[in-house]
C-alpha positions as CSV (number, residue, x, y, z in Angstrom):
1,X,-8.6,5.7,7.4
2,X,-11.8,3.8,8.3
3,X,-10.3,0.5,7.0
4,X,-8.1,1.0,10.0
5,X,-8.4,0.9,14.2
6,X,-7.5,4.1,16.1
7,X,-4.3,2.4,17.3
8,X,-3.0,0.6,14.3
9,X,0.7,0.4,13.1
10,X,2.2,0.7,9.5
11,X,5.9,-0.4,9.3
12,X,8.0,-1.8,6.6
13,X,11.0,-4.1,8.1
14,X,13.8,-5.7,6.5
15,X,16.9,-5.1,4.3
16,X,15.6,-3.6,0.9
17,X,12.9,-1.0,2.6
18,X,14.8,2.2,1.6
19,X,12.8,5.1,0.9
20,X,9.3,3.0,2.8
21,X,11.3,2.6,5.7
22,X,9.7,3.4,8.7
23,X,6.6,3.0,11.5
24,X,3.5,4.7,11.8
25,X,1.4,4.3,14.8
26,X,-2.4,5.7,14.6
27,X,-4.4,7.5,12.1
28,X,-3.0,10.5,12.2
29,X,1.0,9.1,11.5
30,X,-0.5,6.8,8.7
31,X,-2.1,9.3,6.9
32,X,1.3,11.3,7.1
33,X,3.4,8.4,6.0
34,X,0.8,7.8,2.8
35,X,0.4,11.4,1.9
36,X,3.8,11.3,1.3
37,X,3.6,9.4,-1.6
38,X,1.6,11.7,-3.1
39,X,3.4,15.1,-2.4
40,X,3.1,17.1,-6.0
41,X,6.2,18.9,-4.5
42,X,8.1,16.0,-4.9
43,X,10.7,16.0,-7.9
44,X,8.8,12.9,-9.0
45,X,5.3,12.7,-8.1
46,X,3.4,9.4,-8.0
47,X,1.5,8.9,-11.1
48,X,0.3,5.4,-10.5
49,X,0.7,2.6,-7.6
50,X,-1.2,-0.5,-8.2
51,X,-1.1,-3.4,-5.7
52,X,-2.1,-6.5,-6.5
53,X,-1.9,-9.1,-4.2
54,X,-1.6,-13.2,-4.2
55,X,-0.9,-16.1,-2.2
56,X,-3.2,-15.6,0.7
57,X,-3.3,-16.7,3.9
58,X,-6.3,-16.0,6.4
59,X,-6.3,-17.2,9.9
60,X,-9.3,-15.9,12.3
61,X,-9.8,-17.2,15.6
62,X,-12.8,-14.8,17.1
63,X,-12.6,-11.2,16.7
64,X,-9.0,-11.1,15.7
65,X,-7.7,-12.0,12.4
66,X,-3.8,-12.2,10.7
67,X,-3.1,-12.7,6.9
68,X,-0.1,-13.3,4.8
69,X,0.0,-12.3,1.2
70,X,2.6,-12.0,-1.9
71,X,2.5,-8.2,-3.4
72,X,3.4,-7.2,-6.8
73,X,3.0,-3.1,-7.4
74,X,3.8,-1.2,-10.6
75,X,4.5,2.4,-9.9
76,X,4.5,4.9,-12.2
77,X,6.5,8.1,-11.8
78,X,5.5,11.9,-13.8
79,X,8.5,12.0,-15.3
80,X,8.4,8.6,-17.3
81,X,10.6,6.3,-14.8
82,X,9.2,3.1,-13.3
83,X,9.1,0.5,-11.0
84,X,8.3,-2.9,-10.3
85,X,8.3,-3.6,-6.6
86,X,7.6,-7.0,-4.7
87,X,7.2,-7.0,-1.4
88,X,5.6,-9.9,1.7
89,X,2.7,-8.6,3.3
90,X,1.7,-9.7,6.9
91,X,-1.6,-7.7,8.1
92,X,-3.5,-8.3,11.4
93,X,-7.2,-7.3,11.8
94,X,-9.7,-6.8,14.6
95,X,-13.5,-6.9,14.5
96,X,-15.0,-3.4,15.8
97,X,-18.8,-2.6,15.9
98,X,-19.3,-5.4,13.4
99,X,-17.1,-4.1,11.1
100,X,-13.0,-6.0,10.2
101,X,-10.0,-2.9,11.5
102,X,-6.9,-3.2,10.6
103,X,-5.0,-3.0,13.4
104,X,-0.9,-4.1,12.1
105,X,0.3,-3.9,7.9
106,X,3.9,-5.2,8.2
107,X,5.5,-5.3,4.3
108,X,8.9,-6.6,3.9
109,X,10.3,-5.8,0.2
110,X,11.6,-8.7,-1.7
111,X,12.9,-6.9,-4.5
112,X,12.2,-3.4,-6.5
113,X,13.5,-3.6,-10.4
114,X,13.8,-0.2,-12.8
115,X,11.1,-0.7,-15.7
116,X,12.0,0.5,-19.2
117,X,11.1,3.9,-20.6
118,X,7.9,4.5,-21.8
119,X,6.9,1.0,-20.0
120,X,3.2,2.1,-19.3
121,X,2.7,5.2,-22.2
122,X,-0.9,5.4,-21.3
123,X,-2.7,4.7,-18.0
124,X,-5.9,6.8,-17.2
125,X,-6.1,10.0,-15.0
126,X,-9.5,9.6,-13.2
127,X,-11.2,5.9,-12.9
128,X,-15.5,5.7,-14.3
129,X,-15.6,2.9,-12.0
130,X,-14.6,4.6,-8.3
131,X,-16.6,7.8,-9.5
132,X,-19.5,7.8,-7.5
133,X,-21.1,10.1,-9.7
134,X,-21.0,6.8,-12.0
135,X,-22.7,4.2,-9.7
């Protein structure tokens, strides 16, 4: 949660957000809405979610920042199904104690497609390079 201000808002808006609808407004409603994806009681649990992001566009004018991106995210499900989920990604940021806060993450899906069985048969269960053992 450091990567965001105390009083920061998560929302998804538009017409295809099912199932990431929603707002969260602070640290402690964030971290709800994220944990979430990771429930292990869920009937499918969250295997893999990769965003990578393109396209952007980064306006700061003093200590306050906004940015405009295109997102593309794999997700991989424990029971073999998978996704392939687009989405528009408008952040805003403010500089705190020298350090850049998110303080808004506004997504906006632009589509989510079904991915064929078996689309990603072998992804990794731990990463060498975030271990910090490893550094």
């Amino acid at each position: 949660m450091e990567l965001y201000a105390e009083d920061a808002v998560w929302e998804a808006v538009g017409e295809c957000t099912t199932g990431h609808a929603g707002r969260a407004v602070g640290h402690a409603e964030v971290r709800d809405h994220f944990a979430r994806f990771w429930n292990e009681q869920s009937d499918q649990v969250l295997a893999l979610s990769a965003h990578y992001v393109t396209s952007e566009q980064i306006f700061v004018q003093d200590d306050e920042a906004e940015g405009l991106w295109i997102h593309l995210e794999p997700l991989l499900f424990s029971d073999g199904t998978a996704l392939l989920r687009s989405s528009r990604m408008s952040n805003a940021f403010r500089l705190e104690d020298g350090d850049w806060r998110i303080t808004r993450s506004r997504t906006e899906t632009v589509f989510v497609a079904p991915l064929p069985s078996g689309f990603a048969s072998d992804f990794p269960t731990e990463s060498v390079l975030l271990d910090p053992a490893t550094q």
